[in-house]
N, C-alpha and C positions, 0 to 999 in steps of 0.2 A: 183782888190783886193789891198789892201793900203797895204804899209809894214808893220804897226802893227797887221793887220788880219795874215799876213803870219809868224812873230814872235809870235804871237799867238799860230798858228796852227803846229808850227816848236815846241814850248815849249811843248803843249798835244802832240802831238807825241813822244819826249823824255819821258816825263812821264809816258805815257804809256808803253813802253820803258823799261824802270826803275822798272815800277811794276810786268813787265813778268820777269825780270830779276831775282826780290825779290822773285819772286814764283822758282826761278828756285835753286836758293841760300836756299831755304828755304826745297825744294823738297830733297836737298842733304846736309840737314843740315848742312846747313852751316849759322848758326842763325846769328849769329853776322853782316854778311854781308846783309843779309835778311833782317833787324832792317836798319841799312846803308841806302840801296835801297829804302825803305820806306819812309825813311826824303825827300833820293833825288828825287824821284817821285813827293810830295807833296810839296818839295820847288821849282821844275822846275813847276807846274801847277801854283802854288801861281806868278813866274815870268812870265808865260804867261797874266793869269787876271792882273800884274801890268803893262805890255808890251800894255794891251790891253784898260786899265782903266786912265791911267799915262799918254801914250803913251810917252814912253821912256824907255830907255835901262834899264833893273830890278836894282838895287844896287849890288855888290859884297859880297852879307850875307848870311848865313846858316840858319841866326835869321826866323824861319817859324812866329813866332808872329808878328815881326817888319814887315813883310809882309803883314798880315795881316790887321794891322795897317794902311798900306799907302794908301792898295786898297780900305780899306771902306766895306769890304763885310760884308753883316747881316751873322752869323754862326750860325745853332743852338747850343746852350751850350754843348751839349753831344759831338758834333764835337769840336768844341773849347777848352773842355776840353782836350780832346785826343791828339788833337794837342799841347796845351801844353804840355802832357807828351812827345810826341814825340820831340818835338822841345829838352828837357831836355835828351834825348835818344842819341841826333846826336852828341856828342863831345865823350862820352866815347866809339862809335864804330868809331867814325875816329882815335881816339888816347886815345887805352885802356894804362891804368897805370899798368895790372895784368892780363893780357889775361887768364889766366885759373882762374880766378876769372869771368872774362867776360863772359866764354865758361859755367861755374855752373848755373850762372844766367841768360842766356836767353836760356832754356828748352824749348821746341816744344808746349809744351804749351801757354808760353807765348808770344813766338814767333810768335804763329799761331794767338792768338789777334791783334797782331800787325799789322801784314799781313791785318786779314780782316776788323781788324776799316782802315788800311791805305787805302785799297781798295773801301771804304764807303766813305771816305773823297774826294776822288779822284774824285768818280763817282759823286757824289755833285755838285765838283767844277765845272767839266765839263758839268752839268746840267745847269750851269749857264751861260752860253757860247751864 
C-alpha cells in the first residue's frame, strides 16, 4: 500500500468519524455543532480524493469548492449545489457574530437537511474510491 492509499484511507476514516459525530451533536441538539461536523466530514473526504488524485499533502483550506476544483471530480449539480451551500455554512459555525441568532436559525429542521444531503455527499465521494 503506497502512502497516498493510506492518507486516503486515514482521511475516509476521519470523515466518517466526523459524520457519527454530527449525528451525535445533532441527536442532542446541539445544531450548530451538527452543521460544524458536516463541512468537516466533507472537507476531510474532499482531502482524502485530493491526497489521493494530487498525490500530495491537501492545502490548509476550509474552502470545500477550492477543493473541488483541484481534484477534477464530475459532481452531480444537486450535490454541487449543496456543497456550495455548505461550503458558505462553515464560517458562521466556526465564528458566529450572534450566537443566539445562530441557535434561531439552524432549527431540527434544517439541521436535519443538512445532516442527510451531508450524508449523501459523503456516501458519493467514497463511491468513488
Amino acid at each position: 500500500m503506497t502512502r497516498n492509499s493510506k492518507t486516503l484511507k486515514e482521511w475516509m476514516k476521519q470523515a466518517g468519524y466526523d459524520m457519527k459525530t454530527a449525528e451525535a451533536m445533532f441527536s442532542s441538539k446541539r445544531y450548530i455543532y451538527a452543521v460544524f461536523l458536516c463541512h468537516l466530514a466533507i472537507e476531510k473526504a474532499l482531502k482524502g480524493l485530493y491526497a489521493r488524485n494530487i498525490e500530495g499533502a491537501p492545502p490548509k483550506t476550509h474552502n470545500l469548492i477550492y477543493l473541488l476544483e483541484k481534484i477534477k471530480i464530475e459532481i452531480p449539480d444537486r450535490l454541487y449545489d449543496f456543497i456550495f451551500t455548505l461550503n458558505g455554512l462553515s464560517v458562521p459555525t466556526r465564528y458566529p457574530d450572534d450566537l443566539q441568532k445562530l441557535l434561531r436559525d439552524y432549527t431540527r429542521a434544517k439541521t436535519g437537511k443538512v445532516l442527510d444531503q451531508s450524508k449523501e455527499v459523503l456516501k458519493w465521494l467514497k463511491a468513488r474510491l
